[in-house]
N, C-alpha and C positions, 0 to 999 in steps of 0.2 A: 890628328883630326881636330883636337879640341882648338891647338893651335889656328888650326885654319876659320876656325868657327868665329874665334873672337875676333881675328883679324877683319872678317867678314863683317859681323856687330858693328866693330869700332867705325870701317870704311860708310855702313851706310847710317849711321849714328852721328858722323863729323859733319856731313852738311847742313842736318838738325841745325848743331849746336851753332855752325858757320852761321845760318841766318839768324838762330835767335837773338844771336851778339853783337849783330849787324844791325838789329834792331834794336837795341838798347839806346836809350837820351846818353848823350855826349858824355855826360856826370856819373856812369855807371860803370862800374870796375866788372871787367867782363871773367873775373874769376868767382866772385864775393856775390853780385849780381847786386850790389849794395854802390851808395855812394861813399863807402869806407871798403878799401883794399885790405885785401886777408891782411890778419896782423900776424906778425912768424913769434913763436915763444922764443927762437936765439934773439927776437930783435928786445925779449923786454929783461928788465932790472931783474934779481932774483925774487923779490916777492911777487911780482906780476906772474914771473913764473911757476910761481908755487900756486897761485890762482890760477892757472893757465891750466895745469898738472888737474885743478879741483876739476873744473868745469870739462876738462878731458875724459874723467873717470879717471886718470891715474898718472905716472910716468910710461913714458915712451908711447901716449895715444896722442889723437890731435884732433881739437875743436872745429867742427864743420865748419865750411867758408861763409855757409850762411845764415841767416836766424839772430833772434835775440843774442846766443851767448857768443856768437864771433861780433857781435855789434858792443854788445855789454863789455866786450876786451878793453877797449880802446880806454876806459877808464876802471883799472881791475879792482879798487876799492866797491865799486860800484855793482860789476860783475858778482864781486866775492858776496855782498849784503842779496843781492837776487838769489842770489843759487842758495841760499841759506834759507830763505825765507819761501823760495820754492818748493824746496827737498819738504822741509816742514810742511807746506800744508799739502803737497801731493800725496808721501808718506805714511806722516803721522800726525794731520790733522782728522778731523772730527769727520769731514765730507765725505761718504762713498767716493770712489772714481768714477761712478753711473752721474752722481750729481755734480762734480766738480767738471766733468768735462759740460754738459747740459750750461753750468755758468757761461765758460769758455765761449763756449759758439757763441753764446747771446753776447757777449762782448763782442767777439770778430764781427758779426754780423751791424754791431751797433756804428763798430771803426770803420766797416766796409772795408776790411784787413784780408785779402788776398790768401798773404802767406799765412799766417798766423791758422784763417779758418781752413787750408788745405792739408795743414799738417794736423788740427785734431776734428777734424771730422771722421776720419781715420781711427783715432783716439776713442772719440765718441762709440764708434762702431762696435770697436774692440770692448767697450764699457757694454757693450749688448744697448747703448739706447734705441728706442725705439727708430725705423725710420718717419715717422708721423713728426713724431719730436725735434728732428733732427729737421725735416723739410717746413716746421712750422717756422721755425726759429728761421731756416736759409732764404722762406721768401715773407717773410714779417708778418705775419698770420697774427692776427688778435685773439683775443681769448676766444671769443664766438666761434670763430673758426678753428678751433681745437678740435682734435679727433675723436673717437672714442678709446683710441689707444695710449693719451693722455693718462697720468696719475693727478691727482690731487698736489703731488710734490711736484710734478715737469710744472704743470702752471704756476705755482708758486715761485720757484725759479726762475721761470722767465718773464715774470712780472715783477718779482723782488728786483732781479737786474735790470729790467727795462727801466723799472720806475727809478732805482738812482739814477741811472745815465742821463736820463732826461729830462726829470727832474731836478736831479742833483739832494733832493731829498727821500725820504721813507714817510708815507705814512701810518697813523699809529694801529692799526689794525690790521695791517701786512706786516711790522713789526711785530705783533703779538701773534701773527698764525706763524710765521720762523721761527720763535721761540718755541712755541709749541711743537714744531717739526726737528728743529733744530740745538734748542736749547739758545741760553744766551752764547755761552762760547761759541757753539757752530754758529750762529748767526754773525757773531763779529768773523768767526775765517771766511763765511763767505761773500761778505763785504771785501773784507779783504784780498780774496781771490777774485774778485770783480775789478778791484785797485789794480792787483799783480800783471793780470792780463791786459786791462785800460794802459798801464806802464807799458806794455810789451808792443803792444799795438800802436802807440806815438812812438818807440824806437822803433821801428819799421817802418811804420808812414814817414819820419824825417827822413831817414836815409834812404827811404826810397825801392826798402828792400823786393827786387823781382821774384818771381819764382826761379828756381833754376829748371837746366833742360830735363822731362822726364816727370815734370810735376804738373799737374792738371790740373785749372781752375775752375774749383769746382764751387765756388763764390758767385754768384749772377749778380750783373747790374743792379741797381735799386730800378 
């Protein structure tokens, strides 16, 4: 039975994927859903490999076809410094995971990054944020228009990131309320987690990365 079940799945499942694929720009590797083809770990040198092993979780897993860390491959010095500097502040930096996803969004939102914002919106969720927080940030809400389900910290947050992006500077008075929320260290990781994702969000816009089949854009137009 189960047999037959999946067989059923898979049959009405393949023509999904047959037009998504169909649809893809000339330039897109219809496995990767990138304009870079999966990279195979038999095809790299042994230290790639041993990167390849990090960013797997281990020996004998394998790095998803899609996303940052199959994109990050293609130059595994590169790969190896992200996944280091990610573990660190997702981990064992300073941020809750309630505020460090809150940054996130406000970056994807800022790239208009598809993939990036459909994978942690999710994230977000799971962080218990608010949905008020979550839909301020997904259709560009100004402060004014905050909710009452807002914190004192969601708007700090998402005016500390808005205001680099756009700026490209901080000023000194939004610097000194992070401190005070944050301390100086937290404040520098979350510049820095604002950097990490801004990174993550240009490797995916260059390559063009799609969603794959079974992912929902859940991103709106500006």
């Amino acid at each position: 039975m189960r047999v037959v079940v999946s067989i059923l799945m898979a049959a009405s499942f393949a023509p999904a994927l047959s037009a998504q694929t169909a649809a893809l720009p000339p330039d897109i590797d219809p496995q990767s859903f990138s304009r870079l083809p999966v990279l195979k770990r038999a095809d790299m040198d042994p230290d790639g490999q041993r990167i390849y092993d990090m960013l797997a979780g281990g020996p004998g897993k394998t790095v998803g076809a899609t996303g940052p860390a199959a994109i990050s491959l293609y130059s595994p010095k590169v790969a190896e410094s992200i996944q280091m500097l990610n573990q660190y502040l997702r981990f064992h930096g300073l941020l809750k995971a309630r505020d460090f996803e809150v940054a996130i969004l406000v970056v994807a939102r800022e790239f208009d990054q598809q993939y990036e914002w459909s994978g942690h919106e999710m994230g977000a969720r799971t962080a218990k944020v608010p949905d008020a927080v979550i839909d301020a940030i997904k259709f560009n809400k100004d402060a004014p228009g905050f909710s009452n389900g807002f914190s004192d910290k969601d708007t700090l947050l998402i005016t500390f990131t808005r205001q680099l992006l756009h700026q490209h500077k901080l000023d000194s008075d939004l610097y000194a309320k992070a401190v005070a929320v944050f301390g100086k260290q937290g404040t520098l990781e979350l510049a820095t987690i604002i950097g990490d994702y801004a990174m993550a969000a240009m490797m995916l816009s260059a390559t063009d990365q799609h969603l794959p089949p079974g992912r929902e854009q859940l991103l709106p137009p500006r």
